[in-house]
N, C-alpha and C positions, 0 to 999 in steps of 0.2 A: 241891538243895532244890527248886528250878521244877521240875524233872521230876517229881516226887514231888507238888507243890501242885495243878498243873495237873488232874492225871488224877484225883485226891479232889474238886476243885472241878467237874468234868465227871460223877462220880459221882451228886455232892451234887444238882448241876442237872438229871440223867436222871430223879432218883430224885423228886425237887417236884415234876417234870412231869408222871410217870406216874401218883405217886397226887390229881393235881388235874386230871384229864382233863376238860376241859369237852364241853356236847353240842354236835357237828356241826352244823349249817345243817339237812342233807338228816334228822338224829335230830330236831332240836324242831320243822321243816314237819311231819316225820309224825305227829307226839304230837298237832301244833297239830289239823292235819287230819282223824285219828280223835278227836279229843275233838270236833272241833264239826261233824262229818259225825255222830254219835251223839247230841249234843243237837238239832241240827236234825230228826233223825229221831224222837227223840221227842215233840217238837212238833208235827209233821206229824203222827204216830199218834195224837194226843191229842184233837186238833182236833174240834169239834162233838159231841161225846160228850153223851150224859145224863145224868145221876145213876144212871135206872135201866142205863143199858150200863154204867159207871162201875164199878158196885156188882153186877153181875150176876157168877154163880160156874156157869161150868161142871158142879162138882159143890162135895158139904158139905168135901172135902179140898181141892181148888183154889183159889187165889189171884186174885182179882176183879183189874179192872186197876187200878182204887185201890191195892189191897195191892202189884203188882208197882211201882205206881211209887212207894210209899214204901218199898218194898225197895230200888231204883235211888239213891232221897231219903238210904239210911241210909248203904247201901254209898261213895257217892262220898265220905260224908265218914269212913267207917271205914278205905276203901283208901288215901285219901290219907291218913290218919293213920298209917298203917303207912308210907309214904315219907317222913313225919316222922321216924318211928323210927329208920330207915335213917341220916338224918342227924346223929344225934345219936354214932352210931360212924365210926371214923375209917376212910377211904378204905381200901382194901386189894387191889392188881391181883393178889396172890399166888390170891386166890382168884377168878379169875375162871375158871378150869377147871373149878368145881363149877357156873358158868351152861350148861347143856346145852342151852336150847332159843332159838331164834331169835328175834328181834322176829315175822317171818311166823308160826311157827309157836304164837305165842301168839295171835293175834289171831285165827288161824282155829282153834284149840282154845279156848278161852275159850265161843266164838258156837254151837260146833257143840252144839247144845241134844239129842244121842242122846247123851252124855255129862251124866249125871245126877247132882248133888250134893245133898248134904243142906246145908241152911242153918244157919247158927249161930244162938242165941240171938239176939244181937245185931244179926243182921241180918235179923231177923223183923219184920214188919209189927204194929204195936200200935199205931195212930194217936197217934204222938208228937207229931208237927206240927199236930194240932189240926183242919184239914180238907185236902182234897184241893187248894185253890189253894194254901195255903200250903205242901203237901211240894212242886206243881212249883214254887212259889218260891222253898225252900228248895235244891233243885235246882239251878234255874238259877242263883243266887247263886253259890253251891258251886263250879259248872262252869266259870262264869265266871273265878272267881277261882283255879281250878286252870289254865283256857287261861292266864291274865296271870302264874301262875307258871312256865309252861312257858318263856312268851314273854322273861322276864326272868332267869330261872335261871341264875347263875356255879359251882353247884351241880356236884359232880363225884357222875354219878346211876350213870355205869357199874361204878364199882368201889364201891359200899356197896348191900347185898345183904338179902333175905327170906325166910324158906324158909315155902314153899307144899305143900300136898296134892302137888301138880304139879310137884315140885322146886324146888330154888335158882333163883331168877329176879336181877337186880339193880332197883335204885330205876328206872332210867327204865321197865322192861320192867314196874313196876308203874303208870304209865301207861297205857300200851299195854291190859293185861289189863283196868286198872277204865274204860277206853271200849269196848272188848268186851267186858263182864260188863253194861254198857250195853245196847247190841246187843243180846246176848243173852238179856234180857227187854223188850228191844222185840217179838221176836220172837214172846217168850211171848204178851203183846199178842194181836199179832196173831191169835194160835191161838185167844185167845179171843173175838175180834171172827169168829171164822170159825164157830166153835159151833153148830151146827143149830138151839140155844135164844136165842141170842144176839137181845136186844131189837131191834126195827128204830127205834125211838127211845127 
């Protein structure tokens, strides 16, 4: 009968461990690191602006930097809402074969802004925040208190999963992606501070 109990109770205990895999040391430095390397940078971008740069539009189709950062304002609280969702189903490492793409390989696909998306409704700029201090407000709040869940998390983010444009990614990789989806309209930003029409104040 011990021969028999033992190797079911080693089962029992491989099988708790695997699907409550917590993140690594060197996974939540990096989460921490790209989330507040990406709000520092859009602070730094933001800095001294006018109303009229604020609100200037390359063209009648183009997003002014107002709009891209309440785009940024909507997204952080819609992608984190999606690694809500993640949690709400149970852990599962059987399918971690259908994650194909790398922590690296999200973050430098995400950024690369020749890779062109259409936006959803939802994440469309319609000044919901009421004005432009209060979306970077609303931001920073946000961000803040996604680095404090990062930093605290017993959360098992590798084995509960999202399916994207981009494929299966899992929860923590949706991290990763919404501090590069950051980036990646910091950049825009910038493109528009670069504009040939682009206000000098």
């Amino acid at each position: 009968m011990k021969k028999l109990i033992l190797p079911f109770l080693m089962l029992v205990l491989v099988s708790f461990t695997a699907s409550e895999a917590k993140l690594t040391e060197a996974e939540r430095a990096l989460a921490i690191s790209e989330m507040t390397k990406t709000n520092d940078h859009l602070v730094s971008a933001l800095g001294g602006l006018s109303e009229d740069q604020l609100h200037f539009k390359a063209s009648p189709q183009s997003w002014s930097i107002a709009e891209c950062v309440e785009h940024i304002a909507l997204s952080e609280n819609n992608i984190f809402g999606m690694l809500q969702g993640t949690l709400a189903t149970e852990a599962d490492p059987s399918k971690r074969d259908e994650v194909k793409l790398t922590d690296e390989q999200i973050l430098k696909m995400i950024v690369d802004r020749t890779n062109k998306v259409k936006t959803s409704e939802a994440f469309e700029p319609s000044g919901k925040f009421g004005s432009f201090e209060a979306t970077v407000e609303e931001f920073m709040k946000r961000r803040a208190e996604n680095i404090a869940y990062v930093k605290n998390t017993e959360d098992d983010l590798r084995n509960r999963y999202a399916e994207l444009p981009i494929g299966t990614i899992d929860a923590y990789q949706i991290l990763l992606f919404m501090s590069a989806h950051t980036e990646r309209h910091i950049l825009q930003i910038e493109e528009v501070m670069e504009d040939e029409n682009f206000p000098e104040e």
